[in-house]
N, C-alpha and C positions, 0 to 999 in steps of 0.2 A: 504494500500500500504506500503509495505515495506522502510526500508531506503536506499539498495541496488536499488528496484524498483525507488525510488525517482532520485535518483544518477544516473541512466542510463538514463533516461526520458530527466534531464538537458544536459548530455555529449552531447546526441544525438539530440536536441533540438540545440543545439550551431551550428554541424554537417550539420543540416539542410536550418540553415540560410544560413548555408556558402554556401551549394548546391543548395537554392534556388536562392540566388543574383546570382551565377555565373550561373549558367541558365539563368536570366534574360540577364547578359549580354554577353554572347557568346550563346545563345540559346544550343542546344543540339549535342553540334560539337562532345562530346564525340562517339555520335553514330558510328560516323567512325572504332572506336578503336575495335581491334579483342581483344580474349582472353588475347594474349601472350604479347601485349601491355599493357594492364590493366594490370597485371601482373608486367610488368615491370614496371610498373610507383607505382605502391603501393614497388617494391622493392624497387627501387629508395629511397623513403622513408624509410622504414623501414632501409636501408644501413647508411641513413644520421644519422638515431637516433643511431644506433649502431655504428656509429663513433664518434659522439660527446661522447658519454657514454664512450667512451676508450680514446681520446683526455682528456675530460675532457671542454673542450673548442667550441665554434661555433665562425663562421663570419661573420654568414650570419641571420637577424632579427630574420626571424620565426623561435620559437622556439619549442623546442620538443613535446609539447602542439598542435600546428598548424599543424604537421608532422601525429600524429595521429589519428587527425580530415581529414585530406585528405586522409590516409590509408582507414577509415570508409568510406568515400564518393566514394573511385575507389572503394571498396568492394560493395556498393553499386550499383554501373555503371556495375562490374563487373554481377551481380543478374540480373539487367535490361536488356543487353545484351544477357544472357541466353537464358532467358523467350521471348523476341520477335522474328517474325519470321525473316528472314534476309529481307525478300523485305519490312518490316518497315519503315515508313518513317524517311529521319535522323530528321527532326526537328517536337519535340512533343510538345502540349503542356505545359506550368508552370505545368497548374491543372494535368496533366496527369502524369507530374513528380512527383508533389507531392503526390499523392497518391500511384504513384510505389514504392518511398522512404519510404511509411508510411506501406507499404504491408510488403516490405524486413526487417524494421527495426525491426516489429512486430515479425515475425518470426525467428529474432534471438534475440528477448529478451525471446520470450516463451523457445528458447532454453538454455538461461542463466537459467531461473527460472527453470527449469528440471534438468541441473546439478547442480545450489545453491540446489538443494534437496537432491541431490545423493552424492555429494561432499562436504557439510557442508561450503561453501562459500572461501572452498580451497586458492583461485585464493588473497585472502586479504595476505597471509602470501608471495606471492609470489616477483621477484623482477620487476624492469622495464625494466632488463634486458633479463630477462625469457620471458616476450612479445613479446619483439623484436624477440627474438630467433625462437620463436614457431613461431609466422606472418612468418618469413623466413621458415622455415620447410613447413609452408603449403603451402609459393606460392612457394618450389620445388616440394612438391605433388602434385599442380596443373598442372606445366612445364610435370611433368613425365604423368598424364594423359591426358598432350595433347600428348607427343610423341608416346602415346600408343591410340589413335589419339579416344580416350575418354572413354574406354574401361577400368573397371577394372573388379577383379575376384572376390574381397571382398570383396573392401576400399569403404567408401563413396566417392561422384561424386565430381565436382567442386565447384556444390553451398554448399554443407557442409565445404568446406574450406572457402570460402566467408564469410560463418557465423560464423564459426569459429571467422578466422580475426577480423570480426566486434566486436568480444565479445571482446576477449584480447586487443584490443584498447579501448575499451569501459573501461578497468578492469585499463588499464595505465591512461588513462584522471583521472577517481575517483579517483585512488590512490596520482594522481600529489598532 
């Protein structure tokens, strides 16, 4: 296993805990949430890191650490919503959580380890402002193919922006 492999295992691991407790104690209320709300609430985030970074300053505890680790986890909810059908029940099992988490997360690590191959591990030289930026770009990629109400000609679909996201957070937590 590599040390990038290593490093992604832990971010995600941390990630996890956070997703598993708050399951435990709100059960799976996320269900409710459409597309455009996940969306928005990973923006939301992503807004708060990109203003503290231009402030320079925060007010409020959790800090940019905690902001990116929630990014990962709506990216996540955002994958799990996808995938089930809509007459889903809202409230899922822990176990059934954690092994949706353990599906999604897996599949955008395989997709880190495909571009660390293609891209020589690029993403190290980058900044944490570049993160923020790109997470913003994709969840307006997302917005645009919802308004194109999911249809694209070319572009990959929603869950590749998901996975996306999930990486570049992934690549800010390591680098923190």
């Amino acid at each position: 296993m590599t040390e990038t492999d290593k490093q992604y295992d832990k971010a995600i691991l941390s990630c996890k805990e956070i997703f598993l407790k708050k399951a435990n104690d709100y059960g799976t209320a996320w269900r409710v949430l459409r597309t455009i709300s996940i969306v928005d609430q990973i923006f939301i985030k992503a807004q708060r890191i990109r203003t503290i970074q231009e402030k320079g300053e925060q007010r409020i505890a959790d800090g940019i650490a905690a902001e990116f680790k929630g990014i990962i986890n709506y990216a996540v909810i955002g994958l799990i919503q996808i995938e089930l059908p809509e007459d889903a029940p809202e409230e899922m099992d822990i176990s059934d959580v954690s092994a949706l988490f353990d599906k999604y997360v897996y599949t955008a690590k395989k997709l880190m380890q495909d571009k660390n191959h293609d891209y020589g591990e690029a993403w190290r030289s980058m900044s944490q402002e570049s993160f923020v930026d790109l997470i913003l770009m994709k969840l307006q990629r997302i917005r645009q193919i919802l308004n194109n109400e999911g249809k694209t000609l070319m572009s990959e679909g929603i869950d590749a922006n998901y996975l996306d996201i999930i990486n570049y957070a992934v690549f800010a937590l390591i680098l923190l």
